[in-house]
DRENVOFI-210490 format. One line per 10 residues: for each residue y, x, z of N, C-alpha, C, CB. Coordinates in Angstrom, 1 decimal. Glycine has a CB too. Layout:
residues N
Y,X,Z,Y,X,Z,Y,X,Z,Y,X,Z ~ ...
END
This chain:
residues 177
51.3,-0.8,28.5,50.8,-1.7,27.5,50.1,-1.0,26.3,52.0,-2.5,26.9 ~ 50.7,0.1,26.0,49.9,0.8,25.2,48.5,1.3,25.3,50.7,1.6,24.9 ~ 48.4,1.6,26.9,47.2,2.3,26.7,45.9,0.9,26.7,47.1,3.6,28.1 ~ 46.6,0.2,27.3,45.8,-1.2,27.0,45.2,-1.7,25.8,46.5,-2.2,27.3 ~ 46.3,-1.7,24.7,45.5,-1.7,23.4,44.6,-0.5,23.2,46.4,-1.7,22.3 ~ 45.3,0.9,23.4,44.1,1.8,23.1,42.6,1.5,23.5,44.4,3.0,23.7 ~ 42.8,1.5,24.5,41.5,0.9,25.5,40.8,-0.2,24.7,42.0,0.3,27.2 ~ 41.3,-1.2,24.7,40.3,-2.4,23.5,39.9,-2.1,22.4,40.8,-3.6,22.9 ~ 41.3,-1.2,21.8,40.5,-0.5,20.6,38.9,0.3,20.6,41.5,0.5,20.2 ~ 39.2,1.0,21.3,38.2,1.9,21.8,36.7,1.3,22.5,39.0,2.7,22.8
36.8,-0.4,22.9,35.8,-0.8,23.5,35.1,-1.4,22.2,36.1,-1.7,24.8 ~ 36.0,-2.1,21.3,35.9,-2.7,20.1,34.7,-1.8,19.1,37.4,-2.7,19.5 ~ 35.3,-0.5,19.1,34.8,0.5,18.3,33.5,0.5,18.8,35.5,1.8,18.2 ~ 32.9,0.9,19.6,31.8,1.4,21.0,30.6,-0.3,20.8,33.1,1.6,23.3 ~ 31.8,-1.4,20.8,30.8,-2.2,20.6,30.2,-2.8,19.5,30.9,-2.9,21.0 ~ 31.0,-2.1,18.4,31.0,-1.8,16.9,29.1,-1.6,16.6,32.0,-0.2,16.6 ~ 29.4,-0.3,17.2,28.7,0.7,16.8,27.5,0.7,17.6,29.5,1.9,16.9 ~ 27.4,-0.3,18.7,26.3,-0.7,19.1,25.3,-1.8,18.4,26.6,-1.0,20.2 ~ 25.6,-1.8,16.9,25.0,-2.9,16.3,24.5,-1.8,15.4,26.0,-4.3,15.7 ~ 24.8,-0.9,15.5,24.5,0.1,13.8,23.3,0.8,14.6,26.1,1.5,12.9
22.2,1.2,13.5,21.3,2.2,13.4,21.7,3.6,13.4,20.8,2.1,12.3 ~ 20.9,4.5,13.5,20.4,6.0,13.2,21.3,5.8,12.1,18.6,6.6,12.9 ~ 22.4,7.1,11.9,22.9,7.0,10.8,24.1,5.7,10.2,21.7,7.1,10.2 ~ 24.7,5.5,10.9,25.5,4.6,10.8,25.0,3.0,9.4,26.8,5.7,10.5 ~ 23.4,3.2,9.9,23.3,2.3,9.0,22.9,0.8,9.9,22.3,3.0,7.9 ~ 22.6,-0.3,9.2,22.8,-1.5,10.0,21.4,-1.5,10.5,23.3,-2.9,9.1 ~ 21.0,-2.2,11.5,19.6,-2.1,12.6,18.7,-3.0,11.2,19.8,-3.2,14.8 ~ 17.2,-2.6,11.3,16.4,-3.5,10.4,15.9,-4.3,11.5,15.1,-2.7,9.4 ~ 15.7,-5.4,11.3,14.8,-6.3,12.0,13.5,-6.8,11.5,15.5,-7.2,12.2 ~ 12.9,-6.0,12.2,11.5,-5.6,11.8,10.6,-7.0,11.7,10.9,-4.5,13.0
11.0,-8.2,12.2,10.3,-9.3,12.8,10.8,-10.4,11.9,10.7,-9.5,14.4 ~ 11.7,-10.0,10.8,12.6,-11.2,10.3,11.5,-11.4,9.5,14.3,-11.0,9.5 ~ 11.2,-12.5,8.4,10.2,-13.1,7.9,10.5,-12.6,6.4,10.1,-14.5,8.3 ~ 11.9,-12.6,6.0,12.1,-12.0,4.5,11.9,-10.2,4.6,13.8,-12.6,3.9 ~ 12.3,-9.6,5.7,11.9,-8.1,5.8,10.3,-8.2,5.9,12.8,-7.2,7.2 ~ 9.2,-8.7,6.1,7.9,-8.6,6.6,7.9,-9.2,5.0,7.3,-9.5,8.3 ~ 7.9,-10.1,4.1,7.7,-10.2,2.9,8.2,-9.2,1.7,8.0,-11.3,2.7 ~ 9.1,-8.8,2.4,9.7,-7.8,1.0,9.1,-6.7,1.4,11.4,-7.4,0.6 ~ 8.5,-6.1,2.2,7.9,-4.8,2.9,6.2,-4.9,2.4,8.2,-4.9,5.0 ~ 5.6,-6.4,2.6,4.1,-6.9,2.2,4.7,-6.9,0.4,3.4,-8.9,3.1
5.4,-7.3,-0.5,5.0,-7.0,-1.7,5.9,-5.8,-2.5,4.9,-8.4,-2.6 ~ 6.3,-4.8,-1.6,6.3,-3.8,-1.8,7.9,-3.8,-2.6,5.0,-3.4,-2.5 ~ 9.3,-4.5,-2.0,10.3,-4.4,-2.5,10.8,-3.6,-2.0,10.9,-5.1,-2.5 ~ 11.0,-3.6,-0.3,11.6,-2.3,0.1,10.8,-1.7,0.2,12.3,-2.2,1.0 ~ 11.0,-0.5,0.6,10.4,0.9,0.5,10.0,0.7,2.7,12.0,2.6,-0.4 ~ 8.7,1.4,2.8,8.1,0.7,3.9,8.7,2.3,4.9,6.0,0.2,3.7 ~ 8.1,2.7,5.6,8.6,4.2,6.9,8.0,5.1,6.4,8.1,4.2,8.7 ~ 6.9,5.0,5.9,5.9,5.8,5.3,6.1,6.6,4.0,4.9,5.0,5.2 ~ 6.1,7.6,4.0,6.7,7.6,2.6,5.1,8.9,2.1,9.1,8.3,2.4 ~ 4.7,7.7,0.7,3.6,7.6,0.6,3.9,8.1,-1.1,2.9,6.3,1.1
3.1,7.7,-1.9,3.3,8.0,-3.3,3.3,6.4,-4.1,2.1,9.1,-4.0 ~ 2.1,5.6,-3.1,1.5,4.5,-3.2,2.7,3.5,-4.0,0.9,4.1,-1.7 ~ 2.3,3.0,-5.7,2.8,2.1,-6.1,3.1,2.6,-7.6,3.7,1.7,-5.2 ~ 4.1,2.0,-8.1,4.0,1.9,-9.6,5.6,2.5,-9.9,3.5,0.1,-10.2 ~ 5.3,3.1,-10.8,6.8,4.1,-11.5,6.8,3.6,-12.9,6.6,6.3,-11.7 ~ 7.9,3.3,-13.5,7.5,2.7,-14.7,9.2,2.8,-15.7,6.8,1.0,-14.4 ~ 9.4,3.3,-17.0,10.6,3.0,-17.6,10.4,3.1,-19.0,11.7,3.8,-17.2 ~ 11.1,1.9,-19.6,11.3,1.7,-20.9,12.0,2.1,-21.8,11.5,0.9,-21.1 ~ 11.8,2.2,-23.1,12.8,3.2,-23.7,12.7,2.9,-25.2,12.5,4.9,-23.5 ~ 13.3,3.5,-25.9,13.4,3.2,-27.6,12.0,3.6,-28.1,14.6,4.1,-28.4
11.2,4.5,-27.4,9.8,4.9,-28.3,8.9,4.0,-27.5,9.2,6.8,-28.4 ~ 8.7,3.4,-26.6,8.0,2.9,-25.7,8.0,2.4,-24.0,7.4,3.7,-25.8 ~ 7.0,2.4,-23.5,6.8,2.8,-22.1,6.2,3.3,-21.7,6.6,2.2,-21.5 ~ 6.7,4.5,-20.4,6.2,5.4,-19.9,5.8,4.4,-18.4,7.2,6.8,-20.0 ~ 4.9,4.6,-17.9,4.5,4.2,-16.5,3.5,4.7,-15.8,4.2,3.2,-16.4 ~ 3.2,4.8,-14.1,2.6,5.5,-14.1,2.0,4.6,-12.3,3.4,6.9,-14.4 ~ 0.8,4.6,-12.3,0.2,4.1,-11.1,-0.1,5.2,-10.1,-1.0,3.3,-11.5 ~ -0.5,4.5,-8.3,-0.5,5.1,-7.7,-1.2,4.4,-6.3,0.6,5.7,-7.9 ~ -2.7,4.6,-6.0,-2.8,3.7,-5.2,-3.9,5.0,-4.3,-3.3,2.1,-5.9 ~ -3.8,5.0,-2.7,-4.6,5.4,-2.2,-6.0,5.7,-2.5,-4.5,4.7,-1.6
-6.8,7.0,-2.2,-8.1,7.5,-2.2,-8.6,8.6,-1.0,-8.3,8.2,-3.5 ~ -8.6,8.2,-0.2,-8.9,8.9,1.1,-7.8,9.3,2.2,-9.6,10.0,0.8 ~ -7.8,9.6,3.2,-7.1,10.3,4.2,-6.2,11.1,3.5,-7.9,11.0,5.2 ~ -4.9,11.0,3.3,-4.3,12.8,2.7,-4.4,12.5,1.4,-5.3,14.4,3.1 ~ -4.8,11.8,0.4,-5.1,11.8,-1.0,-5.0,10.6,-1.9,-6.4,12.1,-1.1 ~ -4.4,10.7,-2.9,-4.2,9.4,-3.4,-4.9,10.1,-5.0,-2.2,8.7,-3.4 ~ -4.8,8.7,-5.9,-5.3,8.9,-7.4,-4.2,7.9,-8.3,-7.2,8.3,-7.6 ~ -4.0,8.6,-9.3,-2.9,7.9,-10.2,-3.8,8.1,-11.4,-1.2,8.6,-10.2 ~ -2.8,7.2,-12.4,-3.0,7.4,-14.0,-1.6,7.2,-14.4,-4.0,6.2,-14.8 ~ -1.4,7.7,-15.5,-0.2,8.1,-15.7,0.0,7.8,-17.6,0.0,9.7,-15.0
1.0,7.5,-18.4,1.0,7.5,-19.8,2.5,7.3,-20.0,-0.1,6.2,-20.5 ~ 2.4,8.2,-20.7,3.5,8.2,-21.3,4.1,8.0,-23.1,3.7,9.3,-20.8 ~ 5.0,7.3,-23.9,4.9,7.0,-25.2,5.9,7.9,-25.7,5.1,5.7,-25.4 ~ 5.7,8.2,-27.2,6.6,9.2,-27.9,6.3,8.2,-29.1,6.1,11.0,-28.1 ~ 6.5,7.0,-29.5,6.2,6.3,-30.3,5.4,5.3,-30.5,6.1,6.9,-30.8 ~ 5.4,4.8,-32.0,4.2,3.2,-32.1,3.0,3.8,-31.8,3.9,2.2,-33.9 ~ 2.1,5.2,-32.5,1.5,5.7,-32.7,0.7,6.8,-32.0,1.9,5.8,-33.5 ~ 2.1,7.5,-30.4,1.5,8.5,-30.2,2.1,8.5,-28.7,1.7,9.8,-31.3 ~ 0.7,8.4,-27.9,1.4,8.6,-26.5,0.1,9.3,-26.1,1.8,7.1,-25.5 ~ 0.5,9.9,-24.2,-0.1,10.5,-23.4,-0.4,9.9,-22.5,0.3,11.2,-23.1
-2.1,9.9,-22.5,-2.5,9.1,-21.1,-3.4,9.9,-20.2,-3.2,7.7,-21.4 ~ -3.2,9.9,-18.7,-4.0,11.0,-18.0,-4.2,10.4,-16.8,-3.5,12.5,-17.7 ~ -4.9,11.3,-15.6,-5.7,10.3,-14.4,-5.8,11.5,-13.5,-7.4,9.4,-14.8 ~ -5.6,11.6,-12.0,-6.0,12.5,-11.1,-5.7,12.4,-9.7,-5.6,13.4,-11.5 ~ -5.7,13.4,-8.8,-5.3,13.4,-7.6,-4.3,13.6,-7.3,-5.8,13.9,-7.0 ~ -3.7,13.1,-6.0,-2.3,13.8,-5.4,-2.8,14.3,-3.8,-0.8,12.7,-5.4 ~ -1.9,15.1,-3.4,-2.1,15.7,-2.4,-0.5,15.7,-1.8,-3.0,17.0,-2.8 ~ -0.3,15.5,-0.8,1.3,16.1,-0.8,1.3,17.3,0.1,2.5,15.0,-0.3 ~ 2.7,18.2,-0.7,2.9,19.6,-0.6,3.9,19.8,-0.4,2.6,20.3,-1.5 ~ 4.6,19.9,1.2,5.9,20.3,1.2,6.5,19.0,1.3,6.3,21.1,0.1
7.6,19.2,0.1,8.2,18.2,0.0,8.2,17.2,-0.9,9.1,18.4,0.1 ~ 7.2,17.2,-1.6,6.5,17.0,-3.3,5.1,16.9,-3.2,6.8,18.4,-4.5 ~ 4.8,16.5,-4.4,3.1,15.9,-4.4,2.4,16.3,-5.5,2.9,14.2,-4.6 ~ 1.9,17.4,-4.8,0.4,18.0,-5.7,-0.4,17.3,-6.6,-0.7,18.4,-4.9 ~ -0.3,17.2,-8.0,-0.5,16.7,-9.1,-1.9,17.2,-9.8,0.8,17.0,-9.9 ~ -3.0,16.9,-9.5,-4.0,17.2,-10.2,-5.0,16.7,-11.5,-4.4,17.2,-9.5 ~ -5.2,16.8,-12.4,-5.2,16.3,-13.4,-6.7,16.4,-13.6,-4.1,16.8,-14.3 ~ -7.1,15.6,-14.0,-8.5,15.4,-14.0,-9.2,15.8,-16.2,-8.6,13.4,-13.3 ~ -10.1,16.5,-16.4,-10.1,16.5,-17.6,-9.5,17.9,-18.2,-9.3,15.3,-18.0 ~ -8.8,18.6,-17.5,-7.8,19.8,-17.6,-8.0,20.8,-16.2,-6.2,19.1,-17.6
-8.9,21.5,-16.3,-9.3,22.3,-15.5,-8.0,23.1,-15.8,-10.9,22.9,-15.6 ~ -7.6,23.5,-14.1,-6.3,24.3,-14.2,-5.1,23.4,-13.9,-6.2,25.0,-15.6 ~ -4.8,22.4,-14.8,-4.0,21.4,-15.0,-3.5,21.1,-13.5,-4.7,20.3,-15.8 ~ -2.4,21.6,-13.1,-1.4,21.3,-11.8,-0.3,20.9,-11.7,-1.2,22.1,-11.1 ~ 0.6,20.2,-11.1,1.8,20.2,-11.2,2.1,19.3,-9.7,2.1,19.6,-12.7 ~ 3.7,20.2,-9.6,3.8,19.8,-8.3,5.3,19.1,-8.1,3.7,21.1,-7.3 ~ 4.9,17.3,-8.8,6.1,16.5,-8.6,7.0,16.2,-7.0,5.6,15.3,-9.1 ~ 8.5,15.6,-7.8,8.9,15.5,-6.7,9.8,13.9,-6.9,9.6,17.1,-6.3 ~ 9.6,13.2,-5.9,10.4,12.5,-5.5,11.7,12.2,-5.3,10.2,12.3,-5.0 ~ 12.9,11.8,-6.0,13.8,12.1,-5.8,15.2,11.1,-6.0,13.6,13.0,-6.4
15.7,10.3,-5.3,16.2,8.7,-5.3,15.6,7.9,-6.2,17.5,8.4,-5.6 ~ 14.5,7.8,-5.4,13.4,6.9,-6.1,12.7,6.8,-7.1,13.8,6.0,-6.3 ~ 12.9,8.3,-7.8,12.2,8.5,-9.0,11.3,9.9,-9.2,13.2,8.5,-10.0 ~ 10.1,9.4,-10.0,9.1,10.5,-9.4,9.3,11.4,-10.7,7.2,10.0,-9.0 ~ 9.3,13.1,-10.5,10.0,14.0,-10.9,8.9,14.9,-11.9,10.9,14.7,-9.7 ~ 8.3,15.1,-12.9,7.6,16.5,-12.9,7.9,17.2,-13.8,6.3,16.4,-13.1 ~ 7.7,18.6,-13.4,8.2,19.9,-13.8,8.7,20.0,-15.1,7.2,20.8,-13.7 ~ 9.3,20.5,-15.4,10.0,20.8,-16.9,9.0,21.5,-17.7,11.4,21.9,-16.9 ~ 7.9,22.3,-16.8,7.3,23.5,-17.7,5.6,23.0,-16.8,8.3,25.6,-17.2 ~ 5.2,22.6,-17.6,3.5,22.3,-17.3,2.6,23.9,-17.3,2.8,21.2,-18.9
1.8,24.1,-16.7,0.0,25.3,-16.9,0.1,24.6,-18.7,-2.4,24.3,-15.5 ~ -0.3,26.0,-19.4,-1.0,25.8,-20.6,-2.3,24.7,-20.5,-1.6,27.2,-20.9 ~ -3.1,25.3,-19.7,-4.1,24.3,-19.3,-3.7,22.5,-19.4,-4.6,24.8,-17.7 ~ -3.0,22.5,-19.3,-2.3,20.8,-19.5,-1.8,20.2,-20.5,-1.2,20.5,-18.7 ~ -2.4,21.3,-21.8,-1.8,20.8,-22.9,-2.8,20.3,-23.5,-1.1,21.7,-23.8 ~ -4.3,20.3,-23.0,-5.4,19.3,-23.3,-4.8,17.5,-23.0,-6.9,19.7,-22.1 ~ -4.0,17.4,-22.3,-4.3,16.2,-21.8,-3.7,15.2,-22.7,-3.9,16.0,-20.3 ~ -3.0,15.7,-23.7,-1.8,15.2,-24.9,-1.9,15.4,-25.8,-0.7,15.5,-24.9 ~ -2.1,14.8,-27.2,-2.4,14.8,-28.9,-1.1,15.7,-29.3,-2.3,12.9,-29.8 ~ -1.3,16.5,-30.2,-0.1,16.1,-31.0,1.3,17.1,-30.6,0.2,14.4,-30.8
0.6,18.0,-29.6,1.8,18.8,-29.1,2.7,18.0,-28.2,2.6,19.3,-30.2 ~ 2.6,16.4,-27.6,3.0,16.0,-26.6,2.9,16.7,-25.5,2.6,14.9,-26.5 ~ 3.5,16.1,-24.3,3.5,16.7,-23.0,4.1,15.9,-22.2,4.0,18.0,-22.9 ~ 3.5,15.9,-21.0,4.1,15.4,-19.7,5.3,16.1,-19.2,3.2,15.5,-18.7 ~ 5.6,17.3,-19.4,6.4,18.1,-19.2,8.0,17.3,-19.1,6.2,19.1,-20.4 ~ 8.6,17.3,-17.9,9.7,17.1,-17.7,9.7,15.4,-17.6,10.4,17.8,-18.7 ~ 8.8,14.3,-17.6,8.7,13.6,-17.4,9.4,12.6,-16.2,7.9,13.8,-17.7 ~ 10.1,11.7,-16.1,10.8,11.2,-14.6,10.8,9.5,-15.0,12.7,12.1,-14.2 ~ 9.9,9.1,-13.7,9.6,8.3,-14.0,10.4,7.1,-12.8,8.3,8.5,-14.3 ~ 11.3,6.5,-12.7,11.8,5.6,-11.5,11.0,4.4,-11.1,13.1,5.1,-11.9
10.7,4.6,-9.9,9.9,3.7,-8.9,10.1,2.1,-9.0,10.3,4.2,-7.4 ~ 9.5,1.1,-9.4,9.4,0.2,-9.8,8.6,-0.6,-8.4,8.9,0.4,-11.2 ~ 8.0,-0.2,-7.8,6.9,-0.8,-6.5,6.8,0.5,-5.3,4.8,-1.3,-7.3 ~ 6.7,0.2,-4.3,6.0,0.5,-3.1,4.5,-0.1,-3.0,6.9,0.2,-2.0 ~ 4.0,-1.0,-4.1,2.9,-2.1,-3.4,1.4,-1.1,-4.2,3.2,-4.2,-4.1 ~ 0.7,-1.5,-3.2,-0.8,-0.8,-3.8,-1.5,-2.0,-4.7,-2.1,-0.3,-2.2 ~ -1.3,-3.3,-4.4,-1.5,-4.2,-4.9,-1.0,-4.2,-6.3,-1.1,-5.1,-4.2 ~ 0.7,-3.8,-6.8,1.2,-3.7,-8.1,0.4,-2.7,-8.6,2.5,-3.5,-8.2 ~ 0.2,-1.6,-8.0,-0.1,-0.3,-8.7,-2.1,-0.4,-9.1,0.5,1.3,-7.3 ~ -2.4,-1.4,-8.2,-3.8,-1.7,-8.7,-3.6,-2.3,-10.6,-4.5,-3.0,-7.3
-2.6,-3.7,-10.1,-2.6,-4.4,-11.7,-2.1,-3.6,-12.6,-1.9,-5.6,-12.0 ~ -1.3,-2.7,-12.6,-0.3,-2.2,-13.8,-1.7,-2.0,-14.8,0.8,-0.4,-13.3 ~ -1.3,-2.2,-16.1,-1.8,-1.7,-17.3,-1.3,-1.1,-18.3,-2.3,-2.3,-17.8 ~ -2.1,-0.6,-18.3,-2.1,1.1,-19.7,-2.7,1.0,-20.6,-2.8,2.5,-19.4 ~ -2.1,1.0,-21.6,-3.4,1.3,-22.7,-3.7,2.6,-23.1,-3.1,0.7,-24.2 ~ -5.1,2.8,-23.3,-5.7,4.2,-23.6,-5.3,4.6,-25.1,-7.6,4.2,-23.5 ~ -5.7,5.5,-25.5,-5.8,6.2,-26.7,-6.4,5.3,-27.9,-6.5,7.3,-26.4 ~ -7.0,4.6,-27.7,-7.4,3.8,-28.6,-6.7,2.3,-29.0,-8.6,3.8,-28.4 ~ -5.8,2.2,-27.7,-5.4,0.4,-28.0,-5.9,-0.5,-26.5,-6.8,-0.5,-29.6 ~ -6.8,-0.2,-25.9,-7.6,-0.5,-25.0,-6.7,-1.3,-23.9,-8.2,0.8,-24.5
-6.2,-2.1,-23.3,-5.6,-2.0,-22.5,-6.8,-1.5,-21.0,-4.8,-3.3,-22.6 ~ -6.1,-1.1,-20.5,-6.9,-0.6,-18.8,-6.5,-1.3,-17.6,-6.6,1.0,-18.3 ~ -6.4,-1.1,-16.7,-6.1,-0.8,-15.3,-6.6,0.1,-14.7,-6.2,-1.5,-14.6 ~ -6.4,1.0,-14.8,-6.9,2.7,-14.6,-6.9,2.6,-12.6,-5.1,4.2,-15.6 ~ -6.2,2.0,-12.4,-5.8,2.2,-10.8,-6.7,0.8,-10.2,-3.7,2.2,-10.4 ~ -7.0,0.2,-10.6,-8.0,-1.2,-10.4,-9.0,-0.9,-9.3,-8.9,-1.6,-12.0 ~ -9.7,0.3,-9.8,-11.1,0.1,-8.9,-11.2,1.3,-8.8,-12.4,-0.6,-9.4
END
């Protein structure tokens, strides 16, 4: 009798575990109609893992956010701003490339200007310590430096609308066109 229960136990388990994914996680169903809508406006995060979409967080001096939409094979273009107040924020624009395990940060405006962010539960990461050269891109002794910004979209669509305002008040869409 006993080994009888063992045995169901054991078929129980086996048929368990024929429902679960890679990783003991639950199977996606790729075909369901709410996974094909949250995947099209960029809720879940898609197979691809791209840069493509919008990073954005709020805080007592402001908002920092940061866009991110496709520019060729291998290459994407962002704009990026960050706030230190009513009065004094950082706003910049460039390429990415990805490197490894992180994304080659090029900064447009700042010859030299590199930085090689990283992704990291869902939040895009950059370096504690910026190139000298990258202290053009910021008034005021600001800096991008150490900046972490948490992922808000996967959608190329969000990251087209996000707006920024420039240096002057301006609002933009820097990632638009």
């Amino acid at each position: 009798m006993r080994r009888v229960s063992v045995a169901l136990a054991l078929a129980a388990l086996l048929l368990a575990a024929c429902e679960r994914g890679a990783n003991g996680e639950e199977a996606i169903d790729a075909g369901n109609p709410l996974e094909i809508a949250a995947r099209e406006r960029g809720v879940v995060r898609p197979e691809a893992a791209t840069p493509v979409g919008v990073f954005e967080r709020a805080h007592d001096l402001g908002r920092d956010a940061m866009c991110v939409v496709p520019d060729g094979a291998g290459q994407w273009r962002f704009a990026v701003t960050a706030a230190f107040g009513a009065t004094l924020s950082c706003t910049a624009r460039g390429t990415m490339v990805r490197e490894g395990d992180g994304w080659r940060m090029r900064f447009a405006g700042a010859k030299g200007c590199e930085a090689l962010a990283h992704e990291e539960n869902d939040e895009l990461r950059l370096p504690g310590r910026l190139p000298p050269q990258c202290a053009l891109l910021c008034p005021n002794r600001a800096s991008l430096s150490g900046l972490r910004l948490p992922r808000a979209s996967w959608s190329a669509d969000d990251a087209r609308g996000l707006r920024i305002a420039d240096g002057r008040g301006n609002i933009l869409r820097p990632c638009a066109g």
